[in-house]
CHARMM-style PDB file with segment names, atoms N, HN, CA, C and O in Angstrom:
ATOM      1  N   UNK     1      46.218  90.796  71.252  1.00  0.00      PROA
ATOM      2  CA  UNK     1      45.048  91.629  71.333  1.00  0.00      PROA
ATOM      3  C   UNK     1      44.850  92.065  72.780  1.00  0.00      PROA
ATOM      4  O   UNK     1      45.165  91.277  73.671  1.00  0.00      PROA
ATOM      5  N   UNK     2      44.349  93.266  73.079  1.00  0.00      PROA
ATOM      6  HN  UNK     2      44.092  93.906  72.355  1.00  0.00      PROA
ATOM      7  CA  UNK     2      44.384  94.047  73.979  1.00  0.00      PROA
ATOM      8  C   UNK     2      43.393  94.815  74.216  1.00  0.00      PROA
ATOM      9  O   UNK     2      43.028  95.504  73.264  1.00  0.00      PROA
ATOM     10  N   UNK     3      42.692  94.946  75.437  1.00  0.00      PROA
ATOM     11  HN  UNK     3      42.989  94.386  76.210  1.00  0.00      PROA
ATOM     12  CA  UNK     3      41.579  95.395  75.403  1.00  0.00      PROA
ATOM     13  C   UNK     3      41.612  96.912  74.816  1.00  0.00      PROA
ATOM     14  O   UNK     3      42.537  97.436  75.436  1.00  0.00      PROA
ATOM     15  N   UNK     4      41.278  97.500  74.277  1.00  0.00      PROA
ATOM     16  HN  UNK     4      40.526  97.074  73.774  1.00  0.00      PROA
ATOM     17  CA  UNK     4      41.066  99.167  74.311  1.00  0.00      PROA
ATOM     18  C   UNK     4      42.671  99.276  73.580  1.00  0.00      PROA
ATOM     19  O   UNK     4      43.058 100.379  73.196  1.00  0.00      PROA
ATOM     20  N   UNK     5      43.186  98.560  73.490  1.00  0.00      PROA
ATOM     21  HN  UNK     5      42.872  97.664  73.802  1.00  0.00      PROA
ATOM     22  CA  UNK     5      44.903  98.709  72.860  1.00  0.00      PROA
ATOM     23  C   UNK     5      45.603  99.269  73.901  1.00  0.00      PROA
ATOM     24  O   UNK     5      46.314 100.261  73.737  1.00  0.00      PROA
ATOM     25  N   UNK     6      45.413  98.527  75.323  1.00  0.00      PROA
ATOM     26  HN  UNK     6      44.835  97.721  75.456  1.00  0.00      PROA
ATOM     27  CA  UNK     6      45.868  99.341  76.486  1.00  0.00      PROA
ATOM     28  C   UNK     6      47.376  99.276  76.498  1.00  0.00      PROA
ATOM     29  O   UNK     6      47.748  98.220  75.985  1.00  0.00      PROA
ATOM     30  N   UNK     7      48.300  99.982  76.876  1.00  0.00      PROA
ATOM     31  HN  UNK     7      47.997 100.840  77.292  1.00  0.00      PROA
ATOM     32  CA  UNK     7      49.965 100.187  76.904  1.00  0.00      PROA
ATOM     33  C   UNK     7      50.119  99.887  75.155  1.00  0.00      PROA
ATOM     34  O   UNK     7      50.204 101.028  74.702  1.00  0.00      PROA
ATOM     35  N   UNK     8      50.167  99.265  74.402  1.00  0.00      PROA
ATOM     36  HN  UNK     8      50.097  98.338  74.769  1.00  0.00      PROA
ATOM     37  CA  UNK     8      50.306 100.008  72.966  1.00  0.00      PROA
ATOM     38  C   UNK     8      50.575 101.184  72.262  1.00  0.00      PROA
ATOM     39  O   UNK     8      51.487 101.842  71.761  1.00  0.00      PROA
ATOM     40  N   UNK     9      48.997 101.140  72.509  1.00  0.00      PROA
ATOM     41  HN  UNK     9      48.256 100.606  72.916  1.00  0.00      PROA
ATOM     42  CA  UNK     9      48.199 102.953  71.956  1.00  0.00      PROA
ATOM     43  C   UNK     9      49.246 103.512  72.651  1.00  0.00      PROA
ATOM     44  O   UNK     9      50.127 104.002  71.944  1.00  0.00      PROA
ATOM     45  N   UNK    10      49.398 103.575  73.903  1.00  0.00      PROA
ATOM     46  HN  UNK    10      48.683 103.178  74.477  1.00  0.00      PROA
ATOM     47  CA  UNK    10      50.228 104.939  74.884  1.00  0.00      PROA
ATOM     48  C   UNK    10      51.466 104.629  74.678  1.00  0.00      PROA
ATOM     49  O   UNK    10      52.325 105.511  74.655  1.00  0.00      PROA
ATOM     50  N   UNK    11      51.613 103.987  74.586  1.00  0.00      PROA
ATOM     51  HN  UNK    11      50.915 103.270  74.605  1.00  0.00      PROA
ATOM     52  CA  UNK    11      53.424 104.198  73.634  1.00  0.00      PROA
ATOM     53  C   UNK    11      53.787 104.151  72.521  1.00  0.00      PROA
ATOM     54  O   UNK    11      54.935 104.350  72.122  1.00  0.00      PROA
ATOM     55  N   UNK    12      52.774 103.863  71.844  1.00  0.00      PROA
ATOM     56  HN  UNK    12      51.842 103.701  72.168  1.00  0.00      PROA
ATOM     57  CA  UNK    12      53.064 104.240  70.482  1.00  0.00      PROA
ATOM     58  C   UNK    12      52.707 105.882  70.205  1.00  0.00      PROA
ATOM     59  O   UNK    12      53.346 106.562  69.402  1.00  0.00      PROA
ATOM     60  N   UNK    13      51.485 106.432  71.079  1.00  0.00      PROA
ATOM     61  HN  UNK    13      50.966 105.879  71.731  1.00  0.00      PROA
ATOM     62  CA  UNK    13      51.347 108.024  71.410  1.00  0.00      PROA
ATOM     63  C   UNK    13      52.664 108.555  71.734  1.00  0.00      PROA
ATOM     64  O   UNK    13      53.291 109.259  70.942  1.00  0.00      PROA
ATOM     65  N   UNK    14      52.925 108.356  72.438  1.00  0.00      PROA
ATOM     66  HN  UNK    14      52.416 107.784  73.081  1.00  0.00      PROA
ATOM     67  CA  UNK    14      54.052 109.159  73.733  1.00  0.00      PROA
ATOM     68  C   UNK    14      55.290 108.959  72.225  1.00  0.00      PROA
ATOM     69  O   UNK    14      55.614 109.980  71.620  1.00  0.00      PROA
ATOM     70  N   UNK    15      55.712 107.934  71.898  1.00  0.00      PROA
ATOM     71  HN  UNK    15      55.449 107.104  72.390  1.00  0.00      PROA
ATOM     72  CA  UNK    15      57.104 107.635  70.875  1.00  0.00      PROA
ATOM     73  C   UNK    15      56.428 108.443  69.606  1.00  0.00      PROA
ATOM     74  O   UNK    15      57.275 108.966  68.882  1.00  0.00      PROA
ATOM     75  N   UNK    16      55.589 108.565  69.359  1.00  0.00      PROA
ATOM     76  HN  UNK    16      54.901 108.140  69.947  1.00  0.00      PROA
ATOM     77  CA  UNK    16      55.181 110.086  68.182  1.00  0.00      PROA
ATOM     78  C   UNK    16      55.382 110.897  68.324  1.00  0.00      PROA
ATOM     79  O   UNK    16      56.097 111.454  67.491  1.00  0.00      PROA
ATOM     80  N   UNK    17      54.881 111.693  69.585  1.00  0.00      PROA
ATOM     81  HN  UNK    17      54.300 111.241  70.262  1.00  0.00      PROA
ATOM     82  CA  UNK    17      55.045 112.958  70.115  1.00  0.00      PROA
ATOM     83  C   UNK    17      56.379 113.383  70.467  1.00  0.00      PROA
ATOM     84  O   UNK    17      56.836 114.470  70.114  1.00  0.00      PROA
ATOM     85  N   UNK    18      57.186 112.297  71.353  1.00  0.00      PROA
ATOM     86  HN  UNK    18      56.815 111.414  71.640  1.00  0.00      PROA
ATOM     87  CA  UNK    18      59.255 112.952  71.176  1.00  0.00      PROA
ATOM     88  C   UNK    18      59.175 112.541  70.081  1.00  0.00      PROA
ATOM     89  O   UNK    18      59.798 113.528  69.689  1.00  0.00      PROA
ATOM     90  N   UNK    19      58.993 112.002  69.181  1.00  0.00      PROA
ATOM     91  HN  UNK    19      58.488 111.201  69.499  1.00  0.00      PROA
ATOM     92  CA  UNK    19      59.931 112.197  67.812  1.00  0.00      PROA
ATOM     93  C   UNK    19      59.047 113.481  67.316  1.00  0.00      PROA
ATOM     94  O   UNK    19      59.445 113.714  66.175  1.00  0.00      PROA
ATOM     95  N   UNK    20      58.259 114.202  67.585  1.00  0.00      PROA
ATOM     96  HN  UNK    20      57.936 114.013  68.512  1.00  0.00      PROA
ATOM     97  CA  UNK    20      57.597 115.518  67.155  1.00  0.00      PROA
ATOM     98  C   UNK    20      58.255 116.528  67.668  1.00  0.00      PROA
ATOM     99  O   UNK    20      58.220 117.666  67.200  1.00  0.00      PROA
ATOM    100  N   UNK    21      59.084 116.082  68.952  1.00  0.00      PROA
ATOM    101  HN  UNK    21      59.112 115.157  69.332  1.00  0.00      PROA
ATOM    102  CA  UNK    21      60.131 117.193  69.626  1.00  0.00      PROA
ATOM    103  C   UNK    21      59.323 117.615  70.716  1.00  0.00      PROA
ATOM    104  O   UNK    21      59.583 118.716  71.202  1.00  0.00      PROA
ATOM    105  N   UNK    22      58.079 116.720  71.349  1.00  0.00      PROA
ATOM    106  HN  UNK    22      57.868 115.826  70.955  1.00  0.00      PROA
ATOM    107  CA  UNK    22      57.796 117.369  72.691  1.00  0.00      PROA
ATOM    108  C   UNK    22      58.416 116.161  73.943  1.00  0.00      PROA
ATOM    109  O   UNK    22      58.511 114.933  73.953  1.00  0.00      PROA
ATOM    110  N   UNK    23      58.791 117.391  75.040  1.00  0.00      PROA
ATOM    111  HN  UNK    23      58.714 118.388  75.032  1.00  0.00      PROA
ATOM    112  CA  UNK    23      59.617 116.451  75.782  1.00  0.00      PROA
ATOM    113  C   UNK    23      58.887 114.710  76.276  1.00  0.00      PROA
ATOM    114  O   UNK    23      57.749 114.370  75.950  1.00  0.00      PROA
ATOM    115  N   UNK    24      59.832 113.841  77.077  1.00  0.00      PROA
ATOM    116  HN  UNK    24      60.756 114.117  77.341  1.00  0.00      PROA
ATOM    117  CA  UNK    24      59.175 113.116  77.258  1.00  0.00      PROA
ATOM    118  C   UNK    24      58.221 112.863  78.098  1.00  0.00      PROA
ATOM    119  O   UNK    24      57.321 112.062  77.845  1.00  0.00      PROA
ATOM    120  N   UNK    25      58.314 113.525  79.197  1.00  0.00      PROA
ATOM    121  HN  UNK    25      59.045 114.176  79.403  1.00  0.00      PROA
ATOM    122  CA  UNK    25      57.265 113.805  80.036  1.00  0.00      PROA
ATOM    123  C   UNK    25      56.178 114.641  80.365  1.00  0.00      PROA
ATOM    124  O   UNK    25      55.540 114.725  81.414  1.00  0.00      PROA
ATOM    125  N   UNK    26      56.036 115.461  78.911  1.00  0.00      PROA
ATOM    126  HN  UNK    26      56.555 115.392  78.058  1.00  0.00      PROA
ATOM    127  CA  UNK    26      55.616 116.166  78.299  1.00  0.00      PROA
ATOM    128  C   UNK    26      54.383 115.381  77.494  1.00  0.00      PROA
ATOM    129  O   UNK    26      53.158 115.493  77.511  1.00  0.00      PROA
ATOM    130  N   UNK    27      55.334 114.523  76.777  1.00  0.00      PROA
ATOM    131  HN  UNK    27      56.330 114.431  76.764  1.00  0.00      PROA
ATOM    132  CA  UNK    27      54.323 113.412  76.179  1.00  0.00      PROA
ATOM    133  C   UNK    27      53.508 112.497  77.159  1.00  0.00      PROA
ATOM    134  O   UNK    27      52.295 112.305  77.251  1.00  0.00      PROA
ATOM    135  N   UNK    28      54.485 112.037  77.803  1.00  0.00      PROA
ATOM    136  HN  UNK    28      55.470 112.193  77.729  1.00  0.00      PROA
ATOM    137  CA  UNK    28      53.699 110.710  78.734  1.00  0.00      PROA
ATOM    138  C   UNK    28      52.145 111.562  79.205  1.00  0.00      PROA
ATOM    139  O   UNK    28      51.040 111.068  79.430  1.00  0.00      PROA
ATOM    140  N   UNK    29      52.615 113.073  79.239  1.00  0.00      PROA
ATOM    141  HN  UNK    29      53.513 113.474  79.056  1.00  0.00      PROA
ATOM    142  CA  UNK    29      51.216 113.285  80.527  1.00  0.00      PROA
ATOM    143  C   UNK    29      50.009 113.839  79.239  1.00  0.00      PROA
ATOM    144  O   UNK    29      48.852 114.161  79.508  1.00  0.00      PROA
ATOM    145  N   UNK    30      50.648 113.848  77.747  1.00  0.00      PROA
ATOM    146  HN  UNK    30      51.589 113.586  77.528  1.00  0.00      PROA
ATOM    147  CA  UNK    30      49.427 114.277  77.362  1.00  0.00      PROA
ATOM    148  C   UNK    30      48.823 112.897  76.586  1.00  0.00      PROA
ATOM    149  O   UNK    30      47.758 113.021  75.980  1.00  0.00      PROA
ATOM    150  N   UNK    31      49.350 111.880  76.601  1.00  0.00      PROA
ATOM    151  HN  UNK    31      50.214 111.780  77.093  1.00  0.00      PROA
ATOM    152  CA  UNK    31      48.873 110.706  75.975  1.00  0.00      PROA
ATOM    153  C   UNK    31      48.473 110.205  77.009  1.00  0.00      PROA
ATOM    154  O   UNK    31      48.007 109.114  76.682  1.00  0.00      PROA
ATOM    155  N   UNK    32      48.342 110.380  78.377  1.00  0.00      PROA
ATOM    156  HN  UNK    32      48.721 111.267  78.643  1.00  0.00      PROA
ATOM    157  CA  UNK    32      47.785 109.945  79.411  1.00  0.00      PROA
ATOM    158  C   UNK    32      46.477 110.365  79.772  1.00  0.00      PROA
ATOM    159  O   UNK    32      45.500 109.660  80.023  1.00  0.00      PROA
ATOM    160  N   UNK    33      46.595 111.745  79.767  1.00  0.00      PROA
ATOM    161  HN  UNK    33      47.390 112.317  79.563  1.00  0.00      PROA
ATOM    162  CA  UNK    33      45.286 112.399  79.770  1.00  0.00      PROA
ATOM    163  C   UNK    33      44.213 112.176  78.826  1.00  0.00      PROA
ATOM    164  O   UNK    33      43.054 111.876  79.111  1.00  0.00      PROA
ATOM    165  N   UNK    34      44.862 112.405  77.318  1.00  0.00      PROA
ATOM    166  HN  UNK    34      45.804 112.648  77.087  1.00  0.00      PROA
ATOM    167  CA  UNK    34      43.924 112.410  76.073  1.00  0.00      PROA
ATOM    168  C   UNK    34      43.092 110.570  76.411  1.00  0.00      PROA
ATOM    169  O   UNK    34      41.869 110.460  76.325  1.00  0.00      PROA
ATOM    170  N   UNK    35      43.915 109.432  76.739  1.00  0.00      PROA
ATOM    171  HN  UNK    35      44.908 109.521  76.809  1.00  0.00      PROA
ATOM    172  CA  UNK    35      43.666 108.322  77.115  1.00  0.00      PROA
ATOM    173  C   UNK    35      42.485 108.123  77.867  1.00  0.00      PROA
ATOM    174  O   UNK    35      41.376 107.735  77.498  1.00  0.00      PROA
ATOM    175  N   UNK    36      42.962 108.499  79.140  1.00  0.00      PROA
ATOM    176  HN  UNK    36      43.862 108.813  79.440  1.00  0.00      PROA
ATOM    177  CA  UNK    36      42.192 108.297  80.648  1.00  0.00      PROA
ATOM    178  C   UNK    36      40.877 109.545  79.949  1.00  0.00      PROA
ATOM    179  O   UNK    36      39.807 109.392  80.539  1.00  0.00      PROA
ATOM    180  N   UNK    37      40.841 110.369  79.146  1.00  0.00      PROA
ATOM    181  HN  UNK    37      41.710 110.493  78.667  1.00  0.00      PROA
ATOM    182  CA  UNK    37      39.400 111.089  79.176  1.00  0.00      PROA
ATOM    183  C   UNK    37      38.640 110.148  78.155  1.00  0.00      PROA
ATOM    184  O   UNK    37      37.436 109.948  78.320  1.00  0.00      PROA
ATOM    185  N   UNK    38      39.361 109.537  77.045  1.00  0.00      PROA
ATOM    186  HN  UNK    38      40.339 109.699  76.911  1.00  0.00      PROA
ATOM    187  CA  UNK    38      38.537 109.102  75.973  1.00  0.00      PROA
ATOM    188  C   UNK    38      37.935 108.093  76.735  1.00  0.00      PROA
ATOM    189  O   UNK    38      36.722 108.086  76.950  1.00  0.00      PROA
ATOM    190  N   UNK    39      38.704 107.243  77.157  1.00  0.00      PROA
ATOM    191  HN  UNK    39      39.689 107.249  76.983  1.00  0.00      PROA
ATOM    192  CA  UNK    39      38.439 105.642  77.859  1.00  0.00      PROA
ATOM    193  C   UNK    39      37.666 105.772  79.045  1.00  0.00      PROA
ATOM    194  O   UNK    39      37.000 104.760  79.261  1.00  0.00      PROA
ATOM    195  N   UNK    40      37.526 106.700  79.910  1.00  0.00      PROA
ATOM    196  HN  UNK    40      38.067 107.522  79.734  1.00  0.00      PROA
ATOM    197  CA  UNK    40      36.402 106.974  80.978  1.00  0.00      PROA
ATOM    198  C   UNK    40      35.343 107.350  80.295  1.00  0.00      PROA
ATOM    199  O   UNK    40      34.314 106.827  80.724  1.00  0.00      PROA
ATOM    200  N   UNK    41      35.182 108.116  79.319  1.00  0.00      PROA
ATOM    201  HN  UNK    41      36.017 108.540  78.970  1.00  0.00      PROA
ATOM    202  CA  UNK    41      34.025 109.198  79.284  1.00  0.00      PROA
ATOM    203  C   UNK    41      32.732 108.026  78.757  1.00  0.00      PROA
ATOM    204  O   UNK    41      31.570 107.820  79.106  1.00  0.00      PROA
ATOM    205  N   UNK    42      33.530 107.520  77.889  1.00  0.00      PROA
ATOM    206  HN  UNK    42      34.475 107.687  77.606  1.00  0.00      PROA
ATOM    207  CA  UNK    42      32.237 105.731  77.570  1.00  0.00      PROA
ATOM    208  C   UNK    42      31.957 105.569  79.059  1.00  0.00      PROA
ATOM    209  O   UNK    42      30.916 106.034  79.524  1.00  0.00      PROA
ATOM    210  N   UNK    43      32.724 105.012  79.728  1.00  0.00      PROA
ATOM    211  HN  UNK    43      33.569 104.634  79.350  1.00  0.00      PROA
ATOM    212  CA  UNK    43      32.196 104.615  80.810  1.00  0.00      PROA
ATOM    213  C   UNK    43      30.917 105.689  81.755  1.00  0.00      PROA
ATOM    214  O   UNK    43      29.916 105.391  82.406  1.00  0.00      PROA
ATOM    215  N   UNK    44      31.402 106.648  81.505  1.00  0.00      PROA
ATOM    216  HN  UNK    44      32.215 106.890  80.976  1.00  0.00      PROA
ATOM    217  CA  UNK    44      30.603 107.480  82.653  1.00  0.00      PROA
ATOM    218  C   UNK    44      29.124 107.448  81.678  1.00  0.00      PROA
ATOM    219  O   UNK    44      28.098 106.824  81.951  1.00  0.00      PROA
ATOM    220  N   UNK    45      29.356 108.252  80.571  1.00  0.00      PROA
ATOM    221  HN  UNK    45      30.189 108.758  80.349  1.00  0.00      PROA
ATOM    222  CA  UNK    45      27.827 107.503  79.912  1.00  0.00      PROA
ATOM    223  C   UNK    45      27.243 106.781  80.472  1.00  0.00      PROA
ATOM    224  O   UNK    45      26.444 106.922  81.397  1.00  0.00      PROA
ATOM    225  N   UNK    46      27.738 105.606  79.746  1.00  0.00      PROA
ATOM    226  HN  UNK    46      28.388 105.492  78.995  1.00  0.00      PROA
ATOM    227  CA  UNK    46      27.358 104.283  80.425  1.00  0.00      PROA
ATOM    228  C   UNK    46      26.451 104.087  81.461  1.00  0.00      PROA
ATOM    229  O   UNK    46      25.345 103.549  81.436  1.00  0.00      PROA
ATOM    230  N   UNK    47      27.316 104.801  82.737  1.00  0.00      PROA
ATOM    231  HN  UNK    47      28.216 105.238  82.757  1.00  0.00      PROA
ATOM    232  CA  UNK    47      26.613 104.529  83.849  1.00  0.00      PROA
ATOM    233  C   UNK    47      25.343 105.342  84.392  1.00  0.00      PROA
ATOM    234  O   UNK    47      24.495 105.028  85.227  1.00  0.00      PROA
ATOM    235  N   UNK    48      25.527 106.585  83.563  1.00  0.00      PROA
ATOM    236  HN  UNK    48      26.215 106.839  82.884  1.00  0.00      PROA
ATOM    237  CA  UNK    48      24.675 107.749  83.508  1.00  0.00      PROA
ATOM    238  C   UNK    48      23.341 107.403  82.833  1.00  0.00      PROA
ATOM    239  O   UNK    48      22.278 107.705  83.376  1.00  0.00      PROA
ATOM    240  N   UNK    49      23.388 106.796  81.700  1.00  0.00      PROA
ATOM    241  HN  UNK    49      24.251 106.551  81.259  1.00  0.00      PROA
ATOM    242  CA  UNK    49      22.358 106.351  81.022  1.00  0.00      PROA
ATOM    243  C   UNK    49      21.907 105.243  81.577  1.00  0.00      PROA
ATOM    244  O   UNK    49      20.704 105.101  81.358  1.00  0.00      PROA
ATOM    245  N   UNK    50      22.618 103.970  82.525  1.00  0.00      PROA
ATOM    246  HN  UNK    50      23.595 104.085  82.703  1.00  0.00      PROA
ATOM    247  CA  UNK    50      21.909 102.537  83.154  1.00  0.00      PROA
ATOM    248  C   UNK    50      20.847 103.173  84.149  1.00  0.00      PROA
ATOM    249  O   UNK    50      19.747 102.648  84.324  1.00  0.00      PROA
ATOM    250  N   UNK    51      21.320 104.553  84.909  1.00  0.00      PROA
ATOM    251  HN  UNK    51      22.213 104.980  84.768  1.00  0.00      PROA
ATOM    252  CA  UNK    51      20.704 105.221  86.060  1.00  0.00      PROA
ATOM    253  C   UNK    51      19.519 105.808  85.654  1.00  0.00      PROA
ATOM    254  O   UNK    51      18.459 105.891  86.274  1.00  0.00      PROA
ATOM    255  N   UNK    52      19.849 106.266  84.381  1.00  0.00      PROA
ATOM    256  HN  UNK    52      20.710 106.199  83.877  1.00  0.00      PROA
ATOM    257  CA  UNK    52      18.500 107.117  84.072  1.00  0.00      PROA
ATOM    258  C   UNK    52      17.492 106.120  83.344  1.00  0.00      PROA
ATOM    259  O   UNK    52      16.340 106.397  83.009  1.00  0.00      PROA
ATOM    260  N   UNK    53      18.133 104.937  83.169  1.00  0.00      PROA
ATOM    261  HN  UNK    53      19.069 104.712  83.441  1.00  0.00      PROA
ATOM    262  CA  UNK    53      16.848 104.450  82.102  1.00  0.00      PROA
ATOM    263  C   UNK    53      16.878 103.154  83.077  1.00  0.00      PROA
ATOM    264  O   UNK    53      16.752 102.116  82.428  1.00  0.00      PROA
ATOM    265  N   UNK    54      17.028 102.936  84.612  1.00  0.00      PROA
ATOM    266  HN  UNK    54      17.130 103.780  85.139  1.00  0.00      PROA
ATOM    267  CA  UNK    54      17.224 101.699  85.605  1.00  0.00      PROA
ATOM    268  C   UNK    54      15.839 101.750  85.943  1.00  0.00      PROA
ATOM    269  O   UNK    54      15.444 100.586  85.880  1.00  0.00      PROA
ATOM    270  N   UNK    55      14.727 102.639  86.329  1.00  0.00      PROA
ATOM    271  HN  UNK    55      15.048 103.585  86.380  1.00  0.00      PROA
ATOM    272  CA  UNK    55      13.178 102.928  86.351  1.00  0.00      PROA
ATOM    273  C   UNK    55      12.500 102.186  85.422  1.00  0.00      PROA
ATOM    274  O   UNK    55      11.691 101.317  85.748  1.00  0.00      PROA
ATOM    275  N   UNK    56      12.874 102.574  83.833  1.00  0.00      PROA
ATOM    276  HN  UNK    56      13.531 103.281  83.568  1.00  0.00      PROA
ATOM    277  CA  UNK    56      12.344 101.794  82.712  1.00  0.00      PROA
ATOM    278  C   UNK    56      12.479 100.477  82.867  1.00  0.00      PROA
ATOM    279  O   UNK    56      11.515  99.715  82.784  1.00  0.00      PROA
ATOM    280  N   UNK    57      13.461 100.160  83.062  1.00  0.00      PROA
ATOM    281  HN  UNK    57      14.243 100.779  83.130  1.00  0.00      PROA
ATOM    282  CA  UNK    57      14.185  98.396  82.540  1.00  0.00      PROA
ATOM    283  C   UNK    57      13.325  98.068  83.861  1.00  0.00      PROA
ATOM    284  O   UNK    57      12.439  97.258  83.591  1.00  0.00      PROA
ATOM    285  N   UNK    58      13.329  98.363  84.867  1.00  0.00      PROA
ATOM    286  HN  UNK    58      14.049  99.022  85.086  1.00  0.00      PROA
ATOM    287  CA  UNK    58      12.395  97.395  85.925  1.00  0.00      PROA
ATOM    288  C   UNK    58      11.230  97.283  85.419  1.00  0.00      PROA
ATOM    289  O   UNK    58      10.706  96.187  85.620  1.00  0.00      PROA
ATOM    290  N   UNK    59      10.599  98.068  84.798  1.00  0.00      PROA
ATOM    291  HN  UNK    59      11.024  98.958  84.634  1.00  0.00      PROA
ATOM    292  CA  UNK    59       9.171  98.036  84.528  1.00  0.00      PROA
ATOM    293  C   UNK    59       8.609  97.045  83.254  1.00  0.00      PROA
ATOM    294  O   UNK    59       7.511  96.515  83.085  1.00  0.00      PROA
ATOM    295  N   UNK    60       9.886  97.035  82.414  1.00  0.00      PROA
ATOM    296  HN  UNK    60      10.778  97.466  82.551  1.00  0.00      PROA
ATOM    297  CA  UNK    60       9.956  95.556  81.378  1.00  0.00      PROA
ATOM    298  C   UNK    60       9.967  94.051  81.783  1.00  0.00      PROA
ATOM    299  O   UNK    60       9.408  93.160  81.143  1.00  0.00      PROA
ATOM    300  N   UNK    61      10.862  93.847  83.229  1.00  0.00      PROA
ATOM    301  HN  UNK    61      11.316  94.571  83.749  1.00  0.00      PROA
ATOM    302  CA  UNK    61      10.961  93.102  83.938  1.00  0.00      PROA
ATOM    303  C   UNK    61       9.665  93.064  84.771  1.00  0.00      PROA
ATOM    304  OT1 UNK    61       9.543  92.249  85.686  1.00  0.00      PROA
TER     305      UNK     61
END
């Protein structure tokens, strides 16, 4: 078990895509990208929403 299915997911992506006939480095950079946006974008939320609602939560405290 693996957090987020990290190196897995992306090679099991990338080994779909050449057997789909796109090159390999072709693949690596779009299973990299599609990756690094899904797996950040939680995060940036995340931090976007602790900031905006960090005013509130003190005031519970």
């Amino acid at each position: 078990m693996l957090p987020g299915g990290l190196g897995v997911t992306e090679g099991s992506l990338t080994l779909m895509l050449v057997h789909q006939g796109l090159k390999e480095s072709d693949a690596f950079a779009a299973t990299f990208i599609t990756r690094a946006v899904t797996l950040w974008f939680a995060v940036l939320v995340g931090v976007i929403s602790v900031l905006f609602y960090q005013k509130d939560l003190e005031k519970l405290l």
